[in-house]
N, C-alpha and C positions, 0 to 999 in steps of 0.2 A: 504494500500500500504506500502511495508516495505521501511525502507529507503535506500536502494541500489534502487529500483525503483524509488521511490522518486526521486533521486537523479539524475537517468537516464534523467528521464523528465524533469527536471530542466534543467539538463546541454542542452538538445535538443533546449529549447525554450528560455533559459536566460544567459545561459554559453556568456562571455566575456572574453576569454583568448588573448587580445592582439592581434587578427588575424592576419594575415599579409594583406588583404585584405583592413585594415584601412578604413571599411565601416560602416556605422551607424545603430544600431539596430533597426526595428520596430517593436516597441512593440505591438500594435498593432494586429500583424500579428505574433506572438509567435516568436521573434525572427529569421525573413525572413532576410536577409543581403544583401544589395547590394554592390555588389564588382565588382572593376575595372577588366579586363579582364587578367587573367593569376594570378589572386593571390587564397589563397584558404585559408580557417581556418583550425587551429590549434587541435588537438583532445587533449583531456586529457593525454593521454599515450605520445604523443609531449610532451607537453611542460613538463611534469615531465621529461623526457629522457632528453630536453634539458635544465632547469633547473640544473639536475645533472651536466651534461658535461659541466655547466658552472661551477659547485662547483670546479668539479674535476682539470679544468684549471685553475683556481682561488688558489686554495692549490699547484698544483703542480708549476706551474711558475709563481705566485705571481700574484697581481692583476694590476701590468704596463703592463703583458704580452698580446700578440693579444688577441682576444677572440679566442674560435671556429667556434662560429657561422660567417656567411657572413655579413658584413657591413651592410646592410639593414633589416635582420632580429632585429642585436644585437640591434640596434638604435629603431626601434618599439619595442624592449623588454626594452630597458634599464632601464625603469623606476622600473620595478621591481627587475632587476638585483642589480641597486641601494640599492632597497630594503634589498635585501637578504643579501650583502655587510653590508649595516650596522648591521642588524642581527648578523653577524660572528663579527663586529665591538664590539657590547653590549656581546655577549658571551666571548671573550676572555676577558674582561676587568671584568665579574663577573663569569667566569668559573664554569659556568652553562650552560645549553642549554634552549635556548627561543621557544616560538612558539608563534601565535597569531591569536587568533581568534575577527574579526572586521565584527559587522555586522549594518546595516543599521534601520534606528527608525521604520519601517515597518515590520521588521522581526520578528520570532518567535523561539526559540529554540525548536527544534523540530530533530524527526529523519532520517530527511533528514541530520545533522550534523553530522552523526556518522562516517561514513564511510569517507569525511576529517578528522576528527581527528584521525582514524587508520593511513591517511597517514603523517599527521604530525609528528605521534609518530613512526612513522617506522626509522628516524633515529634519534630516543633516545634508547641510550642503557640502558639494567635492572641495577638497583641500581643507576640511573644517577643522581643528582639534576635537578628537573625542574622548569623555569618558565613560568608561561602565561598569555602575556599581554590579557586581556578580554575587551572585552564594546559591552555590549548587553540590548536594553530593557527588556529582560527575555525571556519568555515562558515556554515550559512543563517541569512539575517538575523531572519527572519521567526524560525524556532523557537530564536534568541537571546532575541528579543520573546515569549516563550512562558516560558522557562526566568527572567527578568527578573520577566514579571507574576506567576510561579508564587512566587518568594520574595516580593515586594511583598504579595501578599494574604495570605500568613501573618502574614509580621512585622506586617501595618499599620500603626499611627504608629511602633513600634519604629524601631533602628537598624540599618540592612544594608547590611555590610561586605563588600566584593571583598577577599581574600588573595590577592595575583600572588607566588608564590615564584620564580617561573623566569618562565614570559611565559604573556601572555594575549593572541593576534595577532588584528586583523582584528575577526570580531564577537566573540571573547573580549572587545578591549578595550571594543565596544558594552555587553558584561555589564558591565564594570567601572563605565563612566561612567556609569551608572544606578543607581549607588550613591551612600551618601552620603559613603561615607570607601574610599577602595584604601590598602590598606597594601603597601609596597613595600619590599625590599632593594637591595644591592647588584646582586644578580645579578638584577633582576625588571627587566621591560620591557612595554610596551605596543607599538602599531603603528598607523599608519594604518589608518582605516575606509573605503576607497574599494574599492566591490564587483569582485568579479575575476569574469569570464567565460569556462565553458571553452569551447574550441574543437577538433574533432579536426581533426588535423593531415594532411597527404597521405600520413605512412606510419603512420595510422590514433593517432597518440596524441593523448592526452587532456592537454590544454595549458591554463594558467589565465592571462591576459594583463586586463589592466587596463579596465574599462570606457572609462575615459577616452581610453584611446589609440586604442577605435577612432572617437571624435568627434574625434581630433585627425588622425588619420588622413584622415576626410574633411574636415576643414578645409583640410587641407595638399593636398588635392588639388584644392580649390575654390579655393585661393590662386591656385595654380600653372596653374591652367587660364584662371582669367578667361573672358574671352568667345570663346578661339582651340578649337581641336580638341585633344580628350585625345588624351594620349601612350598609344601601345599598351600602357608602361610601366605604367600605371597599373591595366588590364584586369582582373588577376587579386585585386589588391587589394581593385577595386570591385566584383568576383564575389560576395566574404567580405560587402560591408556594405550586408546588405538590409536595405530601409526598417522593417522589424519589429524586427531586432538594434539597429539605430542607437537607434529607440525604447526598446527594453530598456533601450538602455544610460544615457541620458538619466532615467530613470526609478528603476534601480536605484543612481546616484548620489544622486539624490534623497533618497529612502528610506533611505541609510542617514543621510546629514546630518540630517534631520528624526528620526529614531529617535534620535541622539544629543542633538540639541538640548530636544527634549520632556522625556528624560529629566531633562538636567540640569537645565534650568529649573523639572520639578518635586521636586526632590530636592538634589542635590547645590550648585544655584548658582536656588536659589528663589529667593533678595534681588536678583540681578543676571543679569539676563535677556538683556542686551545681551552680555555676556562667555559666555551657554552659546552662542549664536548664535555668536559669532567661536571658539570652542572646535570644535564641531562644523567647522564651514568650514573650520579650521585640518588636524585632524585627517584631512580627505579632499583634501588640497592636494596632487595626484600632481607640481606643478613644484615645490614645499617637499621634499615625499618622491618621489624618485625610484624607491624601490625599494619592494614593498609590505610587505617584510620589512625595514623601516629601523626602526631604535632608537629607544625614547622612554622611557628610561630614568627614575625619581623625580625628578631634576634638572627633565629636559625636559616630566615633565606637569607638575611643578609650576610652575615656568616660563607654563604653558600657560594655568594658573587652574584647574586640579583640586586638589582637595582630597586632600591626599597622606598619609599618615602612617608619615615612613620609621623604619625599624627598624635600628638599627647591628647588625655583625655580628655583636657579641659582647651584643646584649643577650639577656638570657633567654628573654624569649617570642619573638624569631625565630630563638632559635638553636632552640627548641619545634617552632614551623613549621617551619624548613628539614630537623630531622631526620625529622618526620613525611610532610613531601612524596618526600625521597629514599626515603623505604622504599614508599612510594606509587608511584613513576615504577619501583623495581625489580619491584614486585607485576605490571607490563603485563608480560608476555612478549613481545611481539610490539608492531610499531610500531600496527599496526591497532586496538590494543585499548586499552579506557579504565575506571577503575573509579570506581565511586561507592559513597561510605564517610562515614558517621556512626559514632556511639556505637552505633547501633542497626541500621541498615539497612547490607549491605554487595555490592556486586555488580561480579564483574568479568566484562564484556563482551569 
């Protein structure tokens, strides 16, 4: 399914645009809504339209002026309206253009995300500076590499900034290190890039285990065998690692060190090529990081040779950020759901 389909389906059965209807979703039932009698949801092409004509009211007669919208819509919107206010608030104060993508510890980067960040990026002009606040548990690397060239060809020679308020794990932090600056807090983390591989389990769950473990796995059974007779011990293990998986797995190690390395060397660490090389290798060292949810806190990349730009707590523009990501992380209802928010474009998934 491509992700414009993707995406359709999503929006059918999970889309929470603020309805006016102010009914509760049951999940359940793919997103059924019961609504009071005479209200009705909101379609995506809405609430962008009105979005905008909030922008455009907001620039043109200041933001004490009426709204457009009718009293009771603005007021079930407002909360985002807020949103997008402070947006323009963080833009003019760092004269850059923001966007932000916030998704839930459930989700997946994947490309159902493509097609909002074309509309995020619709109103960044070419050669602009950009920034993006991120926090994502990760997922596919591949439409990280997608989400990455999609900002790069906007901004062009400009400057594009990763904003980690909370964490950006796995290929979150690939988005990062393809930048030329991560601005980081206290409470912001990165993670190892070392691809995880799910597996269903014998009482049928969906398990994520480390690529590496299972070429260590047959190492350790190649050790331990030499030239005598496998141990029966062994049977069920070497069930799980067919010659096609072991490849996978040798290959998606690969892929992500080389996707980190490229980036940096051409952006963030262009002067010194030999240091994105030992960055990248560092970064997928599963005997360094044991865990694939282990800490790389501003210290530790910085430490690493990224180019960090940390923010105390009490400075202005991250105490900016940090209040604009919490009201972000409250807008998910559910862990499964992620939004994507400009000045301009706004969509929660």
């Amino acid at each position: 399914m491509s992700g414009i389909d993707s995406l359709t389906a999503e929006l059918r059965c999970r889309m929470r645009f603020g309805a006016i209807g102010n009914g509760e979703r049951d999940t359940t039932k793919c997103g059924r809504v019961t609504r009071p009698a005479g209200f009705t949801a909101l379609s995506a092409a809405s609430v962008a339209t009105i979005v905008s004509e909030q922008q455009e009211a907001d620039e043109k007669e200041g933001l004490a002026a009426e709204p457009s919208q009718t009293p009771l819509f603005h007021a079930l919107e407002s909360a985002r309206y807020a949103r997008q206010n402070q947006v323009r608030g963080i833009e003019a104060e760092t004269s850059r253009r923001l966007i932000a993508y916030i998704a839930g510890p459930q989700t997946s980067i994947g490309s159902i995300d493509i097609p909002p960040f074309v509309d995020l990026l619709d109103d960044v002009k070419a050669g602009e500076s950009l920034d993006l606040m991120l926090h994502t548990p990760g997922g596919d690397i591949d439409q990280a590499e997608r989400i990455v060239l999609l900002c790069r060809k906007r901004v062009k020679d400009a400057e594009f900034r990763v904003i980690v308020p909370d964490s950006a794990k796995s290929a979150g932090t690939l988005i990062a290190v393809a930048a030329d600056e991560i601005v980081m807090g206290e409470p912001s983390e990165l993670g190892p890039i070392d691809p995880q591989v799910f597996i269903t389990t014998a009482s049928g769950e969906q398990m994520a285990r480390p690529a590496q473990s299972f070429l260590d796995g047959l190492t350790e059974i190649q050790e331990k065998t030499g030239d005598g007779d496998l141990s029966p011990a062994y049977f069920p293990l070497l069930d799980k690692l067919d010659p096609a998986l072991i490849d996978f797995c040798r290959k998606a190690i690969k892929r992500s060190e080389q996707f980190a390395a490229a980036f940096l060397k051409k952006y963030m660490l262009k002067d010194d090529p030999d240091r994105a090389d030992a960055i990248a290798s560092d970064l997928g060292d599963v005997k360094k990081y044991l865990s694939h949810a282990a800490v790389i806190d501003s210290e530790k990349a910085r430490d690493l040779g990224l180019n960090i730009r940390f923010l105390e707590h009490d400075d202005p523009l991250w105490r900016a950020y940090w209040r604009l990501y919490v009201q972000m992380r409250l807008a998910l209802g559910t862990p499964d759901m992620r939004l994507y928010e400009g000045r301009k474009a706004s969509l929660l998934v």
